[in-house]
Backbone as JSON Lines, residues from 0, in Angstrom:
{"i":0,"aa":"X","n":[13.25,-18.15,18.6],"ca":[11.92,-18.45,18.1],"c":[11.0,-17.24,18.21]}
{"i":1,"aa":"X","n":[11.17,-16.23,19.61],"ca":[10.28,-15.69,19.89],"c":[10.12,-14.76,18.32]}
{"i":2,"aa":"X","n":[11.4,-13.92,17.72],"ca":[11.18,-12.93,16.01],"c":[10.68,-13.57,15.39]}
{"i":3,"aa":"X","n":[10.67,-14.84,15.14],"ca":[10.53,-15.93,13.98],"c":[9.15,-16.08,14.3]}
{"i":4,"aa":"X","n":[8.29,-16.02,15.49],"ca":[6.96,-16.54,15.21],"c":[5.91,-15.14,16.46]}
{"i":5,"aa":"X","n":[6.61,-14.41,16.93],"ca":[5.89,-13.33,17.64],"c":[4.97,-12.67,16.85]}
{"i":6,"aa":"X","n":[3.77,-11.93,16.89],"ca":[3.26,-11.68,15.69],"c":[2.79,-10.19,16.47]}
{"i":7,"aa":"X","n":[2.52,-8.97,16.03],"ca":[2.25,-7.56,16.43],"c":[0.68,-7.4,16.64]}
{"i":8,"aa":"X","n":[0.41,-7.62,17.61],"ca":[-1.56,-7.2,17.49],"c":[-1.38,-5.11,18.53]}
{"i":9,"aa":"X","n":[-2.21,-4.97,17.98],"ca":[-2.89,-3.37,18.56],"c":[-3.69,-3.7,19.26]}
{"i":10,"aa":"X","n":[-3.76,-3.08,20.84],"ca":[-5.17,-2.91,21.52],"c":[-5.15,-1.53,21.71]}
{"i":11,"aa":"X","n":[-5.89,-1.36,20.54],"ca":[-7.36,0.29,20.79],"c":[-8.26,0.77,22.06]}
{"i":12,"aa":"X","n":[-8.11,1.52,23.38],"ca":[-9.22,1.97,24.31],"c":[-9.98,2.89,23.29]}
{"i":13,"aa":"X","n":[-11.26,2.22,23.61],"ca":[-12.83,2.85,22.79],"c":[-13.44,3.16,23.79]}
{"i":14,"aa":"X","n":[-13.72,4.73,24.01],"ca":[-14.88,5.12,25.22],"c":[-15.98,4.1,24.49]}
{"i":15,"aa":"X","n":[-17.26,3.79,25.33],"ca":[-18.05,3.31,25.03],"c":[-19.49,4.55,24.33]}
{"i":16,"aa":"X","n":[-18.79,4.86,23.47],"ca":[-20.01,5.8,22.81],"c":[-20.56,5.41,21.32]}
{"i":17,"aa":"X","n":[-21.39,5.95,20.65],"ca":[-21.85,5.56,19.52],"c":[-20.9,6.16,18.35]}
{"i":18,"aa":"X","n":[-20.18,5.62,17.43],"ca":[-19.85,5.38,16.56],"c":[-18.08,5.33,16.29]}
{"i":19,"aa":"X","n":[-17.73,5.18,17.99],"ca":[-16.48,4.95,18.1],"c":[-15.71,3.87,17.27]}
{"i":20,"aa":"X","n":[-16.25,3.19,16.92],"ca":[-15.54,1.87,16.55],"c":[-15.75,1.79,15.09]}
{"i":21,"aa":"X","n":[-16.95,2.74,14.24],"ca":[-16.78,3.14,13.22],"c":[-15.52,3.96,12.64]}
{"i":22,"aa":"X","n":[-14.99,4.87,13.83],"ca":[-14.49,6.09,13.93],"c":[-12.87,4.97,13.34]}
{"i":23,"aa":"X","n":[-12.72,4.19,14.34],"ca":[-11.25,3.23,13.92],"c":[-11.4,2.59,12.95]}
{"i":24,"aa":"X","n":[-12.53,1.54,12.22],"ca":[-12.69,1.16,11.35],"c":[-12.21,1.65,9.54]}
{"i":25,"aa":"X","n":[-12.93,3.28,9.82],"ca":[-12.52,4.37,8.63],"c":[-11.23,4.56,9.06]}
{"i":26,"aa":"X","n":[-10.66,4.51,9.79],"ca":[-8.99,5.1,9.81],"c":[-8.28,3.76,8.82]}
{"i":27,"aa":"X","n":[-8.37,3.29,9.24],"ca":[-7.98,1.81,9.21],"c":[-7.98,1.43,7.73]}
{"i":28,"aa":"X","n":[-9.07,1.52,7.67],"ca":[-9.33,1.66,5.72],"c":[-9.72,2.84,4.91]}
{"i":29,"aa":"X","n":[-9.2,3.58,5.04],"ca":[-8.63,4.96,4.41],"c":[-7.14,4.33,4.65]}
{"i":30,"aa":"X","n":[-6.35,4.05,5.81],"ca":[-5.28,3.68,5.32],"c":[-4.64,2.71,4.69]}
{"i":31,"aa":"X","n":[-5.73,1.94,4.08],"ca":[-5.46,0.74,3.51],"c":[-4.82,-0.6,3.97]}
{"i":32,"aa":"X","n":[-5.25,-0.83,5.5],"ca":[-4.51,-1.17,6.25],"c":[-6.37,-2.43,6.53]}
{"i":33,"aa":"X","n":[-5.48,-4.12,6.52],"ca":[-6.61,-5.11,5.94],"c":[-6.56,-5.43,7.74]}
{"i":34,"aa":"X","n":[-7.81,-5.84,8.39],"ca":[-7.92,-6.42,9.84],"c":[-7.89,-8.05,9.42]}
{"i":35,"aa":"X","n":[-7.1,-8.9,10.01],"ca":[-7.13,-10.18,9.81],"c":[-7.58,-11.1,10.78]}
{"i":36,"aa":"X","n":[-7.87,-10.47,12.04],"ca":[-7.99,-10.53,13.85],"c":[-8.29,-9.62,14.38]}
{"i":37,"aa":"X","n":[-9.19,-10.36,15.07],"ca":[-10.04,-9.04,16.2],"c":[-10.67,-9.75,17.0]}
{"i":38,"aa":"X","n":[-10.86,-8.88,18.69],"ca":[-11.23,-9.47,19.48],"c":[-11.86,-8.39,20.31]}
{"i":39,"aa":"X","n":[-13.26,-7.93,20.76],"ca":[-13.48,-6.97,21.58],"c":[-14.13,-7.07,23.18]}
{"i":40,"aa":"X","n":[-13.66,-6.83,23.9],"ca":[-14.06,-6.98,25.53],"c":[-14.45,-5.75,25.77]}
{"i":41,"aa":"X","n":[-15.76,-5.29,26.51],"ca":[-16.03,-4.07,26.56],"c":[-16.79,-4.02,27.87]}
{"i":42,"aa":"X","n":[-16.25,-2.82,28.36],"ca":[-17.44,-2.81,29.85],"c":[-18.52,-1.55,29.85]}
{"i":43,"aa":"X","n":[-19.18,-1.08,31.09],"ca":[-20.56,0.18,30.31],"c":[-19.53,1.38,30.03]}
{"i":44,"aa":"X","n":[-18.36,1.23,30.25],"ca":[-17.81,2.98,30.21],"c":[-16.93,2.91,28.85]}
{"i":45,"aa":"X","n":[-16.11,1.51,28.27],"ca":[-14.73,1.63,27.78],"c":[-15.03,0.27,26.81]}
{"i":46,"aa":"X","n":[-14.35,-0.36,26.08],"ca":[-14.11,-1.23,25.59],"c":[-12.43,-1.62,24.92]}
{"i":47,"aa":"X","n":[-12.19,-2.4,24.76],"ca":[-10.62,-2.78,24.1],"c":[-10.56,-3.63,22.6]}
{"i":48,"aa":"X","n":[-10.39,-2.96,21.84],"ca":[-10.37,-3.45,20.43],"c":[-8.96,-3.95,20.25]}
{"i":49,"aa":"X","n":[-9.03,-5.5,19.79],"ca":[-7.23,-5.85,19.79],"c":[-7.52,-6.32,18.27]}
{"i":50,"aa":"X","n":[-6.83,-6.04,18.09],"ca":[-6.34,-6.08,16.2],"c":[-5.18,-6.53,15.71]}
{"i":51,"aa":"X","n":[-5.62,-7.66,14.9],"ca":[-4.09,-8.47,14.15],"c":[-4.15,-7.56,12.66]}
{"i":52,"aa":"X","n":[-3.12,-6.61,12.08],"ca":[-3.68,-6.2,10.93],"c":[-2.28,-6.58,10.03]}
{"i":53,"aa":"X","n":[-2.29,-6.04,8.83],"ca":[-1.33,-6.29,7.44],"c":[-0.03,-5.75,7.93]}
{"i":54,"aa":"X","n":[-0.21,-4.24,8.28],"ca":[0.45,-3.51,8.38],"c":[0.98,-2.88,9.78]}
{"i":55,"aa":"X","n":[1.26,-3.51,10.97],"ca":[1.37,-3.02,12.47],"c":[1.61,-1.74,12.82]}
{"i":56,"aa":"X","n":[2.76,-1.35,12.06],"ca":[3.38,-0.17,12.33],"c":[2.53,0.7,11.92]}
{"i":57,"aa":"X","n":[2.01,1.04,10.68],"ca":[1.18,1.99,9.73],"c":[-0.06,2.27,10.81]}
{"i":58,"aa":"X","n":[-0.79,1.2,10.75],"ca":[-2.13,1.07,11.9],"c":[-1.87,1.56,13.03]}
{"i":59,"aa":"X","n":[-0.47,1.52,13.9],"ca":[-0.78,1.95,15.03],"c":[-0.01,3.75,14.75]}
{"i":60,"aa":"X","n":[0.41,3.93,13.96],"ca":[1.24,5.44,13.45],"c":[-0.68,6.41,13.43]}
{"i":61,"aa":"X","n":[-0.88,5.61,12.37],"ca":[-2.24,5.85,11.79],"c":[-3.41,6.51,12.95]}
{"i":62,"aa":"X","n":[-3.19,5.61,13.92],"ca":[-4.86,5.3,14.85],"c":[-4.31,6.56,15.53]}
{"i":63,"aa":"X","n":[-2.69,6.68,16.33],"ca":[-2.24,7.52,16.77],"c":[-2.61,9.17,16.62]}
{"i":64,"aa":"X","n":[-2.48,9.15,15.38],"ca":[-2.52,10.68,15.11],"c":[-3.94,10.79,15.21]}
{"i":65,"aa":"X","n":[-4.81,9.83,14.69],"ca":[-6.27,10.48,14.81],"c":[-6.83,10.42,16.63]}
{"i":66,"aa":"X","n":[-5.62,10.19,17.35],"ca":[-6.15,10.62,18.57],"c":[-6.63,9.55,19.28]}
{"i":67,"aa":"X","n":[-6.6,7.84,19.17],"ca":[-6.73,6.76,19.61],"c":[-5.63,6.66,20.41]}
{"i":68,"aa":"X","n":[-5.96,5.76,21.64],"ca":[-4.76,5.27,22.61],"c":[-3.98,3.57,21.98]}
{"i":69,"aa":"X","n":[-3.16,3.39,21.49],"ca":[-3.02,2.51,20.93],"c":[-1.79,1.87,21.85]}
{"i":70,"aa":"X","n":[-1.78,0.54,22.36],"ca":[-0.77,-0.08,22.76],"c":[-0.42,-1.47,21.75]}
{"i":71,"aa":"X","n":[1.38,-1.75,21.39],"ca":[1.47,-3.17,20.66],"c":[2.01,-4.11,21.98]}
{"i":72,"aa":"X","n":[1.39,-5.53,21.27],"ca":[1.87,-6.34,22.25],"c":[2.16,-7.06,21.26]}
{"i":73,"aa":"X","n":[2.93,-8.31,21.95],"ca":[3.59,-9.38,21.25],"c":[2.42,-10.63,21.39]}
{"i":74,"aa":"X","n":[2.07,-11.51,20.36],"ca":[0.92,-12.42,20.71],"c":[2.04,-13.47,19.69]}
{"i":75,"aa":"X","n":[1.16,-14.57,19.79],"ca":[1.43,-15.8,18.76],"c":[-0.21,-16.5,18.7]}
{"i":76,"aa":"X","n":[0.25,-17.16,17.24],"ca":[-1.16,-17.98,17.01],"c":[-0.45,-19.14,16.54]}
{"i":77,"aa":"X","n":[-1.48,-20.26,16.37],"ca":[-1.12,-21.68,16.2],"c":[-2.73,-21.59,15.38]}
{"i":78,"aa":"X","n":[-2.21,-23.01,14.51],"ca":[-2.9,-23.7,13.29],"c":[-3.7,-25.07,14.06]}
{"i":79,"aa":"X","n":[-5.0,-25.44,14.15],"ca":[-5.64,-26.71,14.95],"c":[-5.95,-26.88,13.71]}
{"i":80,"aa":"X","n":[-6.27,-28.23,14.18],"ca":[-7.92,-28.8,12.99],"c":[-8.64,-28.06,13.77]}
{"i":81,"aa":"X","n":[-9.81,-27.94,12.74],"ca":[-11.08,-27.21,13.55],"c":[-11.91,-28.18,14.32]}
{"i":82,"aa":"X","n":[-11.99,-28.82,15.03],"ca":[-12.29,-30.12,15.4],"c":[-12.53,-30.17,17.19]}
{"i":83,"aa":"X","n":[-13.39,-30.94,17.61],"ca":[-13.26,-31.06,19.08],"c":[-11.98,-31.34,19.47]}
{"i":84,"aa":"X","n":[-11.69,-29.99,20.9],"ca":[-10.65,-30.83,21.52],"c":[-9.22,-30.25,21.35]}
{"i":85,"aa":"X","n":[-9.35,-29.44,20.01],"ca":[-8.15,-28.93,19.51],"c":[-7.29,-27.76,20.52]}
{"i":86,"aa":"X","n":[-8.78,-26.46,20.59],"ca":[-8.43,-25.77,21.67],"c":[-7.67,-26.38,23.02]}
{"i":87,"aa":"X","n":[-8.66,-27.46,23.65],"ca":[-8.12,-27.88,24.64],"c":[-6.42,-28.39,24.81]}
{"i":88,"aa":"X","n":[-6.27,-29.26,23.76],"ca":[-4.65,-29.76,23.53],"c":[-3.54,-28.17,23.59]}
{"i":89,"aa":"X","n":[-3.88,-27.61,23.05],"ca":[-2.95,-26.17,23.23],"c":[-3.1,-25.32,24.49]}
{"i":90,"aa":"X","n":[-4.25,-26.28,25.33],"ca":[-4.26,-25.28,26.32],"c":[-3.29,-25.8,27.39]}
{"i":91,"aa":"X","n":[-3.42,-27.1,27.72],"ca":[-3.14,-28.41,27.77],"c":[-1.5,-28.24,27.9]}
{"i":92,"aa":"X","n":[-1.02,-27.81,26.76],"ca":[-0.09,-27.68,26.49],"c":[0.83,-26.33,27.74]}
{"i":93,"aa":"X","n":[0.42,-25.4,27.3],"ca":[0.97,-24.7,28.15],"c":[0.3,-24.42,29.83]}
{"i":94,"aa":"X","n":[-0.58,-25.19,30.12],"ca":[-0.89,-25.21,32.08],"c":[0.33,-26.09,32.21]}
{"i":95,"aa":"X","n":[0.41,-27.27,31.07],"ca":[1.42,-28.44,32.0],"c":[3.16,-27.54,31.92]}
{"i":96,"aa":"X","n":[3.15,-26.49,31.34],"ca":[4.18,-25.58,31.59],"c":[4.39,-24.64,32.18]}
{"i":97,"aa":"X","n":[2.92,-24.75,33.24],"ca":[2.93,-23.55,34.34],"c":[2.62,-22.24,33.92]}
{"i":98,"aa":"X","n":[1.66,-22.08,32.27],"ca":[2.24,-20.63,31.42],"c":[0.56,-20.2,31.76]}
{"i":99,"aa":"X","n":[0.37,-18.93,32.24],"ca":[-0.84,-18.37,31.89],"c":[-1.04,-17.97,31.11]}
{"i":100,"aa":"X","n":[-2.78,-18.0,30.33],"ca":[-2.63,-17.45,29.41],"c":[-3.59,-16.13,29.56]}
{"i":101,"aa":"X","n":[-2.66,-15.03,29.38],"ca":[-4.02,-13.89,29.53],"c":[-5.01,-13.74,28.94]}
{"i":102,"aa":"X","n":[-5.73,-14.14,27.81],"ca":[-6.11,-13.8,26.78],"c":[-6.53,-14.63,25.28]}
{"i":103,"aa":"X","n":[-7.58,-14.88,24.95],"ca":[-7.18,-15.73,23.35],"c":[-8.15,-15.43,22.71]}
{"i":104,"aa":"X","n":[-8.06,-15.22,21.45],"ca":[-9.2,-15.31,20.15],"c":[-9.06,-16.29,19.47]}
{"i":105,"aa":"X","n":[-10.27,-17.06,18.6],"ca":[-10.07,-17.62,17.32],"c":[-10.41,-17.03,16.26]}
{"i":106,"aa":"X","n":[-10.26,-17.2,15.12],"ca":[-11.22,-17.8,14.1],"c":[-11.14,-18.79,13.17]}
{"i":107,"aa":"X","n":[-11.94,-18.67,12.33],"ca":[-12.0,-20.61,11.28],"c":[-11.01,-19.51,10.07]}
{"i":108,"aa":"X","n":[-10.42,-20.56,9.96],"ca":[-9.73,-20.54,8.14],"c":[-9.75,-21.46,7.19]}
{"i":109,"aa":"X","n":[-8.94,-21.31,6.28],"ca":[-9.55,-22.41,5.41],"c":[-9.04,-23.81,5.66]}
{"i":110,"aa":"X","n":[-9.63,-24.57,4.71],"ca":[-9.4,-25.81,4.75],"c":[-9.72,-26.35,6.07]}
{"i":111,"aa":"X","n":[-10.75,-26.19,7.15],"ca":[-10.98,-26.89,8.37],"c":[-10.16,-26.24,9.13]}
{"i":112,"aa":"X","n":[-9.25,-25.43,9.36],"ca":[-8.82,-25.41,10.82],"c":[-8.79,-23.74,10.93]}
{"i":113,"aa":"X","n":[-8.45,-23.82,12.56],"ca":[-8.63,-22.87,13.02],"c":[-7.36,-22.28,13.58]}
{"i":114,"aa":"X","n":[-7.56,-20.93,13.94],"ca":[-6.41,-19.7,13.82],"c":[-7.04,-19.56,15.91]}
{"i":115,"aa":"X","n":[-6.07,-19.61,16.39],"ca":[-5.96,-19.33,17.58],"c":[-4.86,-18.35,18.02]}
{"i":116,"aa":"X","n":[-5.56,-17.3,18.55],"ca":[-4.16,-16.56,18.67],"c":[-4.4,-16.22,20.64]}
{"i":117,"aa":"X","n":[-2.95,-16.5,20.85],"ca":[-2.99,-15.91,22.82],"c":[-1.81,-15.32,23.01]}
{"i":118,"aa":"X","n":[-2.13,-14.34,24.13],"ca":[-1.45,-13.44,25.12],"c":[-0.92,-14.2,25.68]}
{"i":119,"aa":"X","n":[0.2,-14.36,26.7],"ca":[0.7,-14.79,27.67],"c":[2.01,-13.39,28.37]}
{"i":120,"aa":"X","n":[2.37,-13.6,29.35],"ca":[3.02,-12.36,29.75],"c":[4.57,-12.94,28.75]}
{"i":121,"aa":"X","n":[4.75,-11.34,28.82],"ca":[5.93,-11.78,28.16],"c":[7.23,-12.36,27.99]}
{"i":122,"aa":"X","n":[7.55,-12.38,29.2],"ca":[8.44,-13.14,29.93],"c":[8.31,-14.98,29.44]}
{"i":123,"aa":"X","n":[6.98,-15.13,29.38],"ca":[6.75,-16.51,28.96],"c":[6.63,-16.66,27.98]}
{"i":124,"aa":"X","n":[6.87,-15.54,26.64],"ca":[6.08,-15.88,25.46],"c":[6.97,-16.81,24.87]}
{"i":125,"aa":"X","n":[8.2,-17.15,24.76],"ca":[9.37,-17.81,24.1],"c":[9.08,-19.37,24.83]}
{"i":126,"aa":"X","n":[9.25,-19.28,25.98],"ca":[8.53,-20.63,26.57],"c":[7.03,-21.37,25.82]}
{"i":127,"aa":"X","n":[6.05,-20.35,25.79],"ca":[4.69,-21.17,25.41],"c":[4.75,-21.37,24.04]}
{"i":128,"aa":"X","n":[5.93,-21.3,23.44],"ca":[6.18,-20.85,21.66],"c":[7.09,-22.19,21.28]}
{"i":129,"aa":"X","n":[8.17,-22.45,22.44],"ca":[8.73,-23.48,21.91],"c":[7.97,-24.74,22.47]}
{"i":130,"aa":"X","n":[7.26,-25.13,23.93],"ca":[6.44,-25.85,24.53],"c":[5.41,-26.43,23.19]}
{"i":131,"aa":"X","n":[4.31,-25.38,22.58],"ca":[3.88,-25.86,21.7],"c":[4.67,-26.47,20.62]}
{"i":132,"aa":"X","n":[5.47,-25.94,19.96],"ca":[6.63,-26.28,18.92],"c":[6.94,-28.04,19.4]}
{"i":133,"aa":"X","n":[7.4,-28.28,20.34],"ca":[7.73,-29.64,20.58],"c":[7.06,-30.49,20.87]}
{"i":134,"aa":"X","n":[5.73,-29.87,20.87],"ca":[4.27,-30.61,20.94],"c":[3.59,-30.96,19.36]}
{"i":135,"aa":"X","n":[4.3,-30.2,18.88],"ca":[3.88,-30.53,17.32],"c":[2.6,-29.74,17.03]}
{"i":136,"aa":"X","n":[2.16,-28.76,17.48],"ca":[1.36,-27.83,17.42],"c":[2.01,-26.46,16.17]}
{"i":137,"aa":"X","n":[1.11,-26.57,15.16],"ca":[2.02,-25.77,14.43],"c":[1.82,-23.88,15.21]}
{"i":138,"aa":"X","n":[3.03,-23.39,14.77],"ca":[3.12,-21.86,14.57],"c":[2.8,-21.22,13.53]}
{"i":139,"aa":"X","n":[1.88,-20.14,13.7],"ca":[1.77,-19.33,12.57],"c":[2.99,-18.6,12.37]}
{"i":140,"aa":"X","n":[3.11,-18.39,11.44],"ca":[4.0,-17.09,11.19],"c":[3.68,-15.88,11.24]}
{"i":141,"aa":"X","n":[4.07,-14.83,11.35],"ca":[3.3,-13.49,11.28],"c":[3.18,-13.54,9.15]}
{"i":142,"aa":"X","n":[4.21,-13.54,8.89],"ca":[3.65,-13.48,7.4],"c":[1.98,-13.9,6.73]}
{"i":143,"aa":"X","n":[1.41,-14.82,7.37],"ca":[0.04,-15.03,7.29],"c":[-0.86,-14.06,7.67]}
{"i":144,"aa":"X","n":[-0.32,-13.17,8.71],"ca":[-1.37,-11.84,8.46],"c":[-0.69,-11.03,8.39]}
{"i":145,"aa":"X","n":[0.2,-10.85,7.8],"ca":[1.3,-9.38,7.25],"c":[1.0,-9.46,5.81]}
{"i":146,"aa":"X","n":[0.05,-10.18,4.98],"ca":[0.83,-10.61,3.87],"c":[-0.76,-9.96,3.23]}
């Protein structure tokens, strides 16, 4: 399960200066490379830009050469209604499997529901992948933001 539904996000270190995040933005699109996900945590010195994009490999080849620290991790996202409660059931889902989760973004998509995507260490990611799966929680595919 884990190839079939693992999906490639980038986390970017951004000193915290003025127009850093412009600076990745133009790389990004100069290389024609579409952001579908993003999530930024930032403290007074640094910040972490994590990025679901079209193209994984290109984006992180890309950010590379212009001198960005780029690490890939393995994430997965799941499909809710957008609706109270939804978050909670997926969370729900993997505490009663003992799974931490490091990490999560949303956003809304169409038709009412929402795009949840989480970290978990990796060791667990195949666990919190099939756990949801037999919960009836759908999986995204990576093709939904590769595409």
């Amino acid at each position: 399960m884990k190839q079939q539904f693992a999906v490639k996000q980038l986390s970017i270190f951004l000193e915290n200066r003025k127009g850093r995040l412009l600076e990745v933005t133009q790389t990004l699109k100069n290389a024609d490379i579409n952001i579908r996900a993003l999530a930024m945590a930032e403290s007074a010195e640094f910040g972490i830009l994590r990025l679901v994009v079209n193209n994984p490999e290109n984006a992180k080849s890309v950010l590379a050469t212009e001198g960005f620290t780029v690490r890939e991790q393995d994430v997965f996202a799941v499909e809710v209604s957008d609706a109270p409660g939804s978050f909670c059931n997926v969370v729900e889902t993997l505490a009663n499997k003992d799974i931490n989760i490091d990490y999560t973004y949303a956003f809304v998509g169409d038709f009412h529901k929402a795009v949840l995507v989480f970290k978990v260490s990796d060791d667990r990611l195949e666990d919190a992948m099939q756990a949801l799966d037999q919960k009836g929680i759908v999986l995204v595919k990576p093709a939904f933001f590769y595409s």
